[in-house]
C-alpha positions in Angstrom: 0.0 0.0 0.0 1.3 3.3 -0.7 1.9 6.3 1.9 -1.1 7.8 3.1 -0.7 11.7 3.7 -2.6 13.5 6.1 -3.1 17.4 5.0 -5.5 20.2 5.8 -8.6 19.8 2.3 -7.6 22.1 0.2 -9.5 23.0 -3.4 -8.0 19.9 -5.0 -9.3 17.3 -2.6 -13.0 18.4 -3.1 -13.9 16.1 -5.8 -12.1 12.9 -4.7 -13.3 14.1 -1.3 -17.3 14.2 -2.1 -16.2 10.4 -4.0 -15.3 9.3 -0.5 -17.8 10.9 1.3 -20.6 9.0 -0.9 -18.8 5.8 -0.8 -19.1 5.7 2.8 -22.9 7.0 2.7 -24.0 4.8 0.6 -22.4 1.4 2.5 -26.1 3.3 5.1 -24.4 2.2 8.3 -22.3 5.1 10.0 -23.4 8.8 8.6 -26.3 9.9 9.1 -27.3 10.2 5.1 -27.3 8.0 2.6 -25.3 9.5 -0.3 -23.3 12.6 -0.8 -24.6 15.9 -1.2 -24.5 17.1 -4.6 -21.1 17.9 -5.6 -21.8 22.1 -6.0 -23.0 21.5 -1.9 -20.2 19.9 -0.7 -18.0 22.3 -3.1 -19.5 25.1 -0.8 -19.5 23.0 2.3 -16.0 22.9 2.0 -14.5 26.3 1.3 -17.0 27.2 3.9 -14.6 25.4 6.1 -11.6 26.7 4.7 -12.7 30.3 4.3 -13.9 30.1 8.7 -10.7 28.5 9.9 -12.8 25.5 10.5 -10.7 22.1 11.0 -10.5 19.3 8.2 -8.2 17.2 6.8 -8.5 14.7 4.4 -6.0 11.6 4.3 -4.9 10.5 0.6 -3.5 8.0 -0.8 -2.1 8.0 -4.4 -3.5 11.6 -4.5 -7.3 10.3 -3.9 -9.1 10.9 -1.1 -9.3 7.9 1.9 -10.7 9.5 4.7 -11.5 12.3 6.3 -11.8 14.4 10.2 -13.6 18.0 10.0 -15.0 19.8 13.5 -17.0 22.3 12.7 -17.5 25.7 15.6 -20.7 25.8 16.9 -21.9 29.4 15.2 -23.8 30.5 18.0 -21.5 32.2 20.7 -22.3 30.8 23.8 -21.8 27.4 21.8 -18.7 28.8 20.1 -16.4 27.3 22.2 -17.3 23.8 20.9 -17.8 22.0 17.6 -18.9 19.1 16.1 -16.8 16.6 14.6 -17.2 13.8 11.5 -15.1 11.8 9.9 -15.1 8.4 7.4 -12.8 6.0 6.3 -13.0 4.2 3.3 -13.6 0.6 3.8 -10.4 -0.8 2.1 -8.4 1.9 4.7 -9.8 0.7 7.8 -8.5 -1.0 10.7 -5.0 0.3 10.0 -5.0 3.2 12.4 -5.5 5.9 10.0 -8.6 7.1 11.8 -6.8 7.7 15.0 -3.8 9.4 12.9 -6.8 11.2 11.5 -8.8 12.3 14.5 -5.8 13.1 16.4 -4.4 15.7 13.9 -8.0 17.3 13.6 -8.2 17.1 17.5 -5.3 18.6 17.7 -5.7 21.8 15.3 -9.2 22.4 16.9 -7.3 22.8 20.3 -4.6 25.2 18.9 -7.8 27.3 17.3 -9.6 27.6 20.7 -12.0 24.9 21.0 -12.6 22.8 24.7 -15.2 21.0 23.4 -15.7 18.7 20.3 -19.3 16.7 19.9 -20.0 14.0 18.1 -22.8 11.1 17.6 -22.3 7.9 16.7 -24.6 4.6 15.9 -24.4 2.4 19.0 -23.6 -0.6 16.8 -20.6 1.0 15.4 -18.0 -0.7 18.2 -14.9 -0.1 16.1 -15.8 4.1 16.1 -17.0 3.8 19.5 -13.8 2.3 20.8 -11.3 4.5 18.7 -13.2 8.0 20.0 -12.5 6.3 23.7 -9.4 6.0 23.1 -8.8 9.7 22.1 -10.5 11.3 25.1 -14.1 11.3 24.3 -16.9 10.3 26.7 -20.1 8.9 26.6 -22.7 11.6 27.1 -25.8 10.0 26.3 -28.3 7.7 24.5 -30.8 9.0 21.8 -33.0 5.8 21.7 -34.0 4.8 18.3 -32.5 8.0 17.1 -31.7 6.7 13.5 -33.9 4.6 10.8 -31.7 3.0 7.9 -34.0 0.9 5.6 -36.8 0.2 8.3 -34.4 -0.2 11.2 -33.7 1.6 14.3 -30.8 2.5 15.5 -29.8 4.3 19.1 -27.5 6.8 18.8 -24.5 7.7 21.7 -23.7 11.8 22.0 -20.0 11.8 23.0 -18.1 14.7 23.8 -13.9 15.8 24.2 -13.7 18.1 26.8 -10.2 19.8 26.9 -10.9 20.2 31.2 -13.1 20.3 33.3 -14.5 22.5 36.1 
């Protein structure tokens, strides 16, 4: 396998990105849509991110898009000192560690940039997610029961959160 490089998305990435963001949409078991946006959205969703200082990075490999980490500030400011975090692997990627190279980086640059607080959800039957975001920091918060409905089934959902200290 060749060397996978872990970079801040940049213009470049936004095509092989929104590939890799509908391949792992469509496999309807970790995000919380089923395909991509359209490519002009996620065009938008991205300098959007780039032009707010918001934190994503994208790992390639062979110059295509593998996965990806963004945590987004919470826009209202008494929420502003948190953000909300996703991220995907593609399937052929995973189980390699790349996520928590990944998540770390994009942990890491949200902390330099002020954040204490990064949110996430994650379906409960997603162990392998569930056990990396543990291992970086993040806590279980709470359950939202039958939260999520992928092809007629129900799914609970568990709000985690990194908090940089606490009081």
């Amino acid at each position: 396998m060749s060397e996978i490089i872990i970079e801040p998305i940049a213009d470049r990435h936004i095509e092989s990105f929104h590939h890799a963001l509908d391949t792992v949409a469509r496999e309807r078991r970790y995000l919380t849509f089923l395909e991509a946006p359209p490519l002009e959205s996620t065009r938008d969703f991205v300098r959007d991110m780039i032009a707010h200082g918001h934190s994503q990075f994208v790992a390639s490999s062979e110059g295509a898009v593998v996965g990806w980490c963004d945590i987004r500030r919470h826009s209202q400011p008494v929420h502003a000192h948190g953000g909300a975090l996703g991220m995907g692997i593609l399937p052929g990627f995973r189980g390699q560690g790349l996520g928590e190279r990944l998540i770390r980086v994009t942990i890491d640059d949200a902390l330099a940039k002020g954040l204490v607080r990064i949110e996430l959800n994650v379906h409960a039957d997603n162990v392998r997610a569930i056990r990396l975001y543990e291992r970086v920091g993040f806590a279980r918060e709470g359950i939202g029961r039958q939260a999520v409905r992928i092809d007629g089934r129900f799914l609970d959902v568990i709000a985690m959160a990194f908090v940089l200290y606490e009081h």
